[in-house]
MIDOSE-1310 file (N, C-alpha, C; in nm, 2 decimals, decimal comma, always signed):
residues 160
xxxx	+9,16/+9,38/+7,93/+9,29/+9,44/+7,95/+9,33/+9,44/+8,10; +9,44/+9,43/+8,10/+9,52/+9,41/+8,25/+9,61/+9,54/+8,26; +9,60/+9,59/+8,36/+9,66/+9,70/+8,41/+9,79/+9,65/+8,48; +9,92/+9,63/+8,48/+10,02/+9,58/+8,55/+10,14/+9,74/+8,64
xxxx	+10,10/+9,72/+8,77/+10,19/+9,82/+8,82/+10,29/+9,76/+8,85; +10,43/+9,83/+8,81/+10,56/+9,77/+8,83/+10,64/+9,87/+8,93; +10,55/+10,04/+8,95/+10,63/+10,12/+9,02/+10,71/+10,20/+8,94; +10,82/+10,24/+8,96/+10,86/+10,34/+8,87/+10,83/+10,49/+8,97
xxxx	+10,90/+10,61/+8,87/+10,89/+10,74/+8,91/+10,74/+10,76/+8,94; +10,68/+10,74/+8,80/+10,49/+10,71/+8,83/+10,43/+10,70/+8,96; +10,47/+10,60/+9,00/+10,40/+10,60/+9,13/+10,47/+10,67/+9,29; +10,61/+10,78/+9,24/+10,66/+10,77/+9,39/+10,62/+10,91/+9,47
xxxx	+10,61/+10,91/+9,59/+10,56/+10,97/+9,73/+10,68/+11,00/+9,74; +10,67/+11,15/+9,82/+10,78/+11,21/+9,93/+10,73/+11,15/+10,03; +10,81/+11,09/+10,10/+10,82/+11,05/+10,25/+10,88/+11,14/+10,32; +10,82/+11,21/+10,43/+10,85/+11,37/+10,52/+10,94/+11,31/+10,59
xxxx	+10,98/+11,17/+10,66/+11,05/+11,11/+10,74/+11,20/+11,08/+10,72; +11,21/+11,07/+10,60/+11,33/+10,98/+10,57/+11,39/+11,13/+10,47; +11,24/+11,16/+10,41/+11,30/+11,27/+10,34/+11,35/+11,28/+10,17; +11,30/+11,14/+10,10/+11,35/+11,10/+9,99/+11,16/+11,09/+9,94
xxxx	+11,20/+11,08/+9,78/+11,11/+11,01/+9,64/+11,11/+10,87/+9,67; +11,03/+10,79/+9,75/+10,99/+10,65/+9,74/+10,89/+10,59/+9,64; +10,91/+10,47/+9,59/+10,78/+10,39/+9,53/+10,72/+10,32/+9,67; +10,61/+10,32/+9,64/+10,54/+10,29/+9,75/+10,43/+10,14/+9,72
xxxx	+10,42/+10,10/+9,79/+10,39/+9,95/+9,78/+10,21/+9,93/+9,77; +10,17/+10,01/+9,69/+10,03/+10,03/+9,69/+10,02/+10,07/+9,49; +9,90/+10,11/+9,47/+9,85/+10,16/+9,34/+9,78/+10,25/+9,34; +9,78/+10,35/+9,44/+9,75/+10,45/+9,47/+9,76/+10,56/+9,38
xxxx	+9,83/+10,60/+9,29/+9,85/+10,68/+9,18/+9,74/+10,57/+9,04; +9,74/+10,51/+9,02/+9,72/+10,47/+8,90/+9,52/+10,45/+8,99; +9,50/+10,41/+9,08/+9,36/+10,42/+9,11/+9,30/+10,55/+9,07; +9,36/+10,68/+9,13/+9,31/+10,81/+9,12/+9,27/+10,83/+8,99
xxxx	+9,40/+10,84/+8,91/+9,32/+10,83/+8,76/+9,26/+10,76/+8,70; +9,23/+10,63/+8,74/+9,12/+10,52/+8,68/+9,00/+10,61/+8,76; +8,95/+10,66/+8,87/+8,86/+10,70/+8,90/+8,77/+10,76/+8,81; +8,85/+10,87/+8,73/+8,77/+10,92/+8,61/+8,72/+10,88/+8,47
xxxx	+8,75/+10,79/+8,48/+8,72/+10,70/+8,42/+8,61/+10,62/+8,42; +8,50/+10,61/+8,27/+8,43/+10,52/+8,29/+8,42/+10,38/+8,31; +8,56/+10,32/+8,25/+8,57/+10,21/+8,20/+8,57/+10,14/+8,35; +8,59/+10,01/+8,32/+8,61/+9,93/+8,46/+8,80/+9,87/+8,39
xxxx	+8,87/+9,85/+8,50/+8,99/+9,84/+8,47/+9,08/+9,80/+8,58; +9,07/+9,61/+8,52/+9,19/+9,54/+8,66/+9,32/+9,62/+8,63; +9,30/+9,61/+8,80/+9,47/+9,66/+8,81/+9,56/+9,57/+8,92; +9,66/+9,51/+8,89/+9,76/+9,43/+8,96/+9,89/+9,49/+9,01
xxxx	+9,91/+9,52/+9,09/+10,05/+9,60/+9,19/+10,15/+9,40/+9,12; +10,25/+9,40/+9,04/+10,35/+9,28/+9,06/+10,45/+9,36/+9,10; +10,56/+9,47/+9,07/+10,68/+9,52/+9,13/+10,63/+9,63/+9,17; +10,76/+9,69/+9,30/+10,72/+9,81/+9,35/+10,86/+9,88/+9,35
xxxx	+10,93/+9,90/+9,19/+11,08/+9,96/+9,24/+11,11/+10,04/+9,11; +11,19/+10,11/+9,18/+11,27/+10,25/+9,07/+11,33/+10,12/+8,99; +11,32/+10,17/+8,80/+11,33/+10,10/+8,71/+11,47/+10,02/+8,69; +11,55/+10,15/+8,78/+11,72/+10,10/+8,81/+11,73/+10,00/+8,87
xxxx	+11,61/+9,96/+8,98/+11,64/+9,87/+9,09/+11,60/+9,73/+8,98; +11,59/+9,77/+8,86/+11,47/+9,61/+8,83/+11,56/+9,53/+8,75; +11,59/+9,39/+8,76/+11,68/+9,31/+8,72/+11,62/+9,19/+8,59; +11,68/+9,10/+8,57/+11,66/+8,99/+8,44/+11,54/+8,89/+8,56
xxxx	+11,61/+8,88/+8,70/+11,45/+8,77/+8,74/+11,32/+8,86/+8,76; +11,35/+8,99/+8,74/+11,19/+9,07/+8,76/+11,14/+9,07/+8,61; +11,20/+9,06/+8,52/+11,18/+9,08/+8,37/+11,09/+8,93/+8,38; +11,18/+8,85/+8,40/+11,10/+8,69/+8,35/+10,97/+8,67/+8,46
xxxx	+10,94/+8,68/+8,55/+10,85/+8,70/+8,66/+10,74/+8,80/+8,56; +10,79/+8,91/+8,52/+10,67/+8,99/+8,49/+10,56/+8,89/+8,33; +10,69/+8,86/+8,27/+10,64/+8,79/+8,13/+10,61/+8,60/+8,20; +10,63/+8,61/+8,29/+10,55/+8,48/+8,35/+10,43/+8,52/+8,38
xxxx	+10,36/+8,66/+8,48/+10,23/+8,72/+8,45/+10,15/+8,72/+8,32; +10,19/+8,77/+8,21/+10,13/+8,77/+8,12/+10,12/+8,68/+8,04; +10,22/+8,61/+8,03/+10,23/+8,43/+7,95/+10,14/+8,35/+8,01; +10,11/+8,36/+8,14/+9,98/+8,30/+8,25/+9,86/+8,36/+8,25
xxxx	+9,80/+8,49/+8,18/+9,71/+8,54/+8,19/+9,62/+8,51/+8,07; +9,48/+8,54/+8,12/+9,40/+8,48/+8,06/+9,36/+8,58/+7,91; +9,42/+8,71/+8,00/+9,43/+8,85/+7,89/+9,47/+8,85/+7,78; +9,48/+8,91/+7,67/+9,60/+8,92/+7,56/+9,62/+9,07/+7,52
xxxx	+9,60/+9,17/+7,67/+9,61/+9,35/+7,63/+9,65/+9,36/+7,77; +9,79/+9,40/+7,70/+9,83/+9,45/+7,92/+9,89/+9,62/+7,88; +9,86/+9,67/+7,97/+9,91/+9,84/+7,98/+10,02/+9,80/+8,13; +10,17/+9,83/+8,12/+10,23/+9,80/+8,18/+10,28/+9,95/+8,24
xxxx	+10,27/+10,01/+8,41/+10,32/+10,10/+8,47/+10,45/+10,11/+8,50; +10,60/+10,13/+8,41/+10,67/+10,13/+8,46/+10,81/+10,21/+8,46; +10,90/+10,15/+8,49/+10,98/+10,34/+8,54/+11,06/+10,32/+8,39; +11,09/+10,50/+8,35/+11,19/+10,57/+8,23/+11,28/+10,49/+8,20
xxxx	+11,41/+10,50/+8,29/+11,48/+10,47/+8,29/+11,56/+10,30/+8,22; +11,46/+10,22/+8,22/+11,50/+10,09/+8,15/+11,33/+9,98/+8,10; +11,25/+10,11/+8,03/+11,14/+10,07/+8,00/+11,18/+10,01/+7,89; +11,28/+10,05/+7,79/+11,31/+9,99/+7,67/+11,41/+9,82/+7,69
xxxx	+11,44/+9,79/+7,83/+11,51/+9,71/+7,84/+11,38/+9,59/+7,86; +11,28/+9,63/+7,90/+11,17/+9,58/+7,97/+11,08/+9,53/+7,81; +11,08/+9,65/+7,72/+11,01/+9,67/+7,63/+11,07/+9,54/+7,52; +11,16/+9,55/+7,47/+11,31/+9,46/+7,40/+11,34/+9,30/+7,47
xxxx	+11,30/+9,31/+7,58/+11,25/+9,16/+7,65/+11,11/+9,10/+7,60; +11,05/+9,19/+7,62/+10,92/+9,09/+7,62/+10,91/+9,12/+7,44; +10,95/+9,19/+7,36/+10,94/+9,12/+7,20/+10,99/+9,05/+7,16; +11,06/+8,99/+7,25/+11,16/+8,80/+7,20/+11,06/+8,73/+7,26
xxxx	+10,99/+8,74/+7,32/+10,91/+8,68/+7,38/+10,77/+8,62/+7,33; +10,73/+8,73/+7,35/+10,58/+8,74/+7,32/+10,56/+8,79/+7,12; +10,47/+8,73/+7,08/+10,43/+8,78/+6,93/+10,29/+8,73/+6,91; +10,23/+8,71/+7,03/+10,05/+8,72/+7,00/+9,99/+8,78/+7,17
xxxx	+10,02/+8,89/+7,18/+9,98/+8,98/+7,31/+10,03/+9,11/+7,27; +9,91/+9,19/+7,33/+9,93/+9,32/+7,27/+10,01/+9,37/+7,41; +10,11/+9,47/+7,42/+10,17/+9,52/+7,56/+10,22/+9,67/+7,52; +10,16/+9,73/+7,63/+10,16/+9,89/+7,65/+10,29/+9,95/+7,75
xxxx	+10,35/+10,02/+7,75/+10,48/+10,02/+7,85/+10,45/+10,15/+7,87; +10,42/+10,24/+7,99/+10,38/+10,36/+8,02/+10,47/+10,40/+8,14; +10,48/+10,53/+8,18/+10,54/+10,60/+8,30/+10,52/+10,73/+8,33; +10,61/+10,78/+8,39/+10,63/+10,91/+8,42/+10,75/+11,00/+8,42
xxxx	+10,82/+11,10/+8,42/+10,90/+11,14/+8,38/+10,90/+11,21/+8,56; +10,81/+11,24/+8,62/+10,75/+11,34/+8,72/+10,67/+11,26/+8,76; +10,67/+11,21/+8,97/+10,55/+11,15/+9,04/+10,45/+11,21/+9,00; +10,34/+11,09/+8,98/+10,20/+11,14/+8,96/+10,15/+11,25/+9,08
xxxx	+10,24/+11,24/+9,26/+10,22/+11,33/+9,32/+10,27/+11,46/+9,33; +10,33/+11,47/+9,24/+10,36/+11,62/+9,22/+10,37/+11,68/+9,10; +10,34/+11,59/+8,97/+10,24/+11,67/+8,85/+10,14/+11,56/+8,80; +10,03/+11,56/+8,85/+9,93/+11,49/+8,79/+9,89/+11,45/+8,66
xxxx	+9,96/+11,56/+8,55/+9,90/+11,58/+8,48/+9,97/+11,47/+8,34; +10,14/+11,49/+8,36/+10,18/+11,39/+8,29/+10,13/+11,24/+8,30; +10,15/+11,20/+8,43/+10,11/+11,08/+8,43/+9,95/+11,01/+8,41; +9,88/+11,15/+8,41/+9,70/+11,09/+8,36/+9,72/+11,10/+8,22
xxxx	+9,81/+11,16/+8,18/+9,78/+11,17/+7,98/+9,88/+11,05/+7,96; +9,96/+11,01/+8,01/+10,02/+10,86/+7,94/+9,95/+10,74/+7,97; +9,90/+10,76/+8,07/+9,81/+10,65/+8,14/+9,69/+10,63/+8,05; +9,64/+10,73/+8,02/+9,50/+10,75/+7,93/+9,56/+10,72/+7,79
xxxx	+9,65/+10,75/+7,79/+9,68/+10,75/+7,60/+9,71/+10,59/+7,59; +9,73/+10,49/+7,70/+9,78/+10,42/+7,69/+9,69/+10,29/+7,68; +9,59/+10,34/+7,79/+9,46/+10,26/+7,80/+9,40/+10,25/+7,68; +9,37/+10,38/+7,61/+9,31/+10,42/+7,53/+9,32/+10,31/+7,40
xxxx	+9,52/+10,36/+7,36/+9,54/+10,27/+7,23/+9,55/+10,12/+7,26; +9,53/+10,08/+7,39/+9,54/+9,90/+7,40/+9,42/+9,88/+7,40; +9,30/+9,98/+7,41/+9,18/+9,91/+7,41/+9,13/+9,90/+7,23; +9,19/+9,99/+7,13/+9,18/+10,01/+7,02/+9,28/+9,95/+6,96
xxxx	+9,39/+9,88/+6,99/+9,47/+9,85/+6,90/+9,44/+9,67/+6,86; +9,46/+9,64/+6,71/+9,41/+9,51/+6,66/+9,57/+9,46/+6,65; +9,63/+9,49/+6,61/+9,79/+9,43/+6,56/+9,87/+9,36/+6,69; +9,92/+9,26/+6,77/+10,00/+9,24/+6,87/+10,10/+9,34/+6,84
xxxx	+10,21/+9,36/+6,93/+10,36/+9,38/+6,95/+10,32/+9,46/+7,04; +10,51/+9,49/+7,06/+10,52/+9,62/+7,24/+10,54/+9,76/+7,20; +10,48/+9,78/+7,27/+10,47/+9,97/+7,23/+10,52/+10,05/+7,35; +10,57/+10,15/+7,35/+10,61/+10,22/+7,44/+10,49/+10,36/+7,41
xxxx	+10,42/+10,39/+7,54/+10,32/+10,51/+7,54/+10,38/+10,61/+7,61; +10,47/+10,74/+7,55/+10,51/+10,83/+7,66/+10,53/+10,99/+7,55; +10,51/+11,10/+7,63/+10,56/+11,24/+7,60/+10,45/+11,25/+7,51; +10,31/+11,21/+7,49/+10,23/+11,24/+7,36/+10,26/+11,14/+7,22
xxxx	+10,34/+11,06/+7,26/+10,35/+10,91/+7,15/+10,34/+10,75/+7,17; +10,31/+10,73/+7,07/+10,29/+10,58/+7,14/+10,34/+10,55/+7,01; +10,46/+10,42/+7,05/+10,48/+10,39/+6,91/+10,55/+10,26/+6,90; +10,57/+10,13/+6,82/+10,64/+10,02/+6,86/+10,80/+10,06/+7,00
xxxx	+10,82/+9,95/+7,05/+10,91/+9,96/+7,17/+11,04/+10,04/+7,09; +11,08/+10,01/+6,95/+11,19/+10,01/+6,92/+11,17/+10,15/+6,82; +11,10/+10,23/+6,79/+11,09/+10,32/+6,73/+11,10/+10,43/+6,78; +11,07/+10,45/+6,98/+11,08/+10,57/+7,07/+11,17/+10,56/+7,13
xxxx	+11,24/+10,66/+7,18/+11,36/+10,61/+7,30/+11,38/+10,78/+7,37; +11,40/+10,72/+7,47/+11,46/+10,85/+7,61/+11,52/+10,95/+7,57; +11,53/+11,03/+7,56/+11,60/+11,17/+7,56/+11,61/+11,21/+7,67; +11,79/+11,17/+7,75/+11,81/+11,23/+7,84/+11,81/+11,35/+7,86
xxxx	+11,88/+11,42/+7,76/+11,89/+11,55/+7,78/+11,82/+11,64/+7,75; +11,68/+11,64/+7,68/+11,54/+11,73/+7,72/+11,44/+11,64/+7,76; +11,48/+11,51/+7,88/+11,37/+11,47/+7,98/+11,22/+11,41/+7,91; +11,28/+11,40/+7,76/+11,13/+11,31/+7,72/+11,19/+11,19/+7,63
xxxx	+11,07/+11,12/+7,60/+11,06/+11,05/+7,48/+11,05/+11,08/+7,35; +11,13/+11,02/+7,25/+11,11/+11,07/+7,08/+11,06/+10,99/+7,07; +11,03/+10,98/+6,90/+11,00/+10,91/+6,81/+11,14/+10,88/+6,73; +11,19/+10,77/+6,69/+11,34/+10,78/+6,64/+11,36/+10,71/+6,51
């Protein structure tokens, strides 16, 4: 299994300087919680941006990663906001790789706690799942890409 950070809310830092929520160009959030962990678990930093920022050439770049990898189980780090656009891409795509789409709702540096239980639920079901297709892991569900979706207005993920 391949660990893919793309950045997102997940990974972003207050910067005291500028004064703003940054993604930061490291995997520094997603190490911490591998630490407790027994497993051993690559992890690859490919994007470092809020999900708003991410366009159609960061979509084909990312599924150029995985289409090139030797893997066929990726747990993908990346932001709310257009995981299902991310998610809905790579199932025209891909139909023999299993892919995990995870995030945060809240920086892992200021509630730890969401982002270790999606991260773990997420690991967890790519390391047990036998069926390919894209799954979205978020709010306590993991479920095909197209079966969960955002709930802006109470800040989580359904089941739909």
């Amino acid at each position: 299994m391949l660990i893919l950070n793309c950045g997102g809310t997940f990974n972003k830092r207050y910067d005291p300087i500028n004064g703003e929520l940054e993604v930061p160009f490291d995997n520094e959030a997603i190490k911490k919680i591998l630490q407790s962990s027994h497993a051993v678990y690559n992890v690859a930093g490919v994007l470092y941006k809020d999900s708003l920022d991410m366009d159609a050439n960061d979509r084909k770049m990312l599924a150029r990663i995985i289409a090139e990898s030797s893997e066929d189980t990726f747990v993908l780090v990346h932001g709310t906001d257009t995981m299902d656009q991310t998610a809905e891409f790579f199932s025209e795509i891909f139909s023999d790789k299993k892919i995990v789409l995870t995030g945060a709702m809240r920086p892992f540096e200021i509630d730890p706690i969401e982002a270790s239980l999606n991260l773990g639920m997420a690991c967890g079901f790519a390391k047990e799942m036998i069926k390919s297709g894209v799954y979205i892991c978020m709010s306590g569900h993991i479920a095909l890409w197209n079966e969960i979706k955002k709930n802006r207005t109470s800040g989580r993920f359904e089941l739909v």
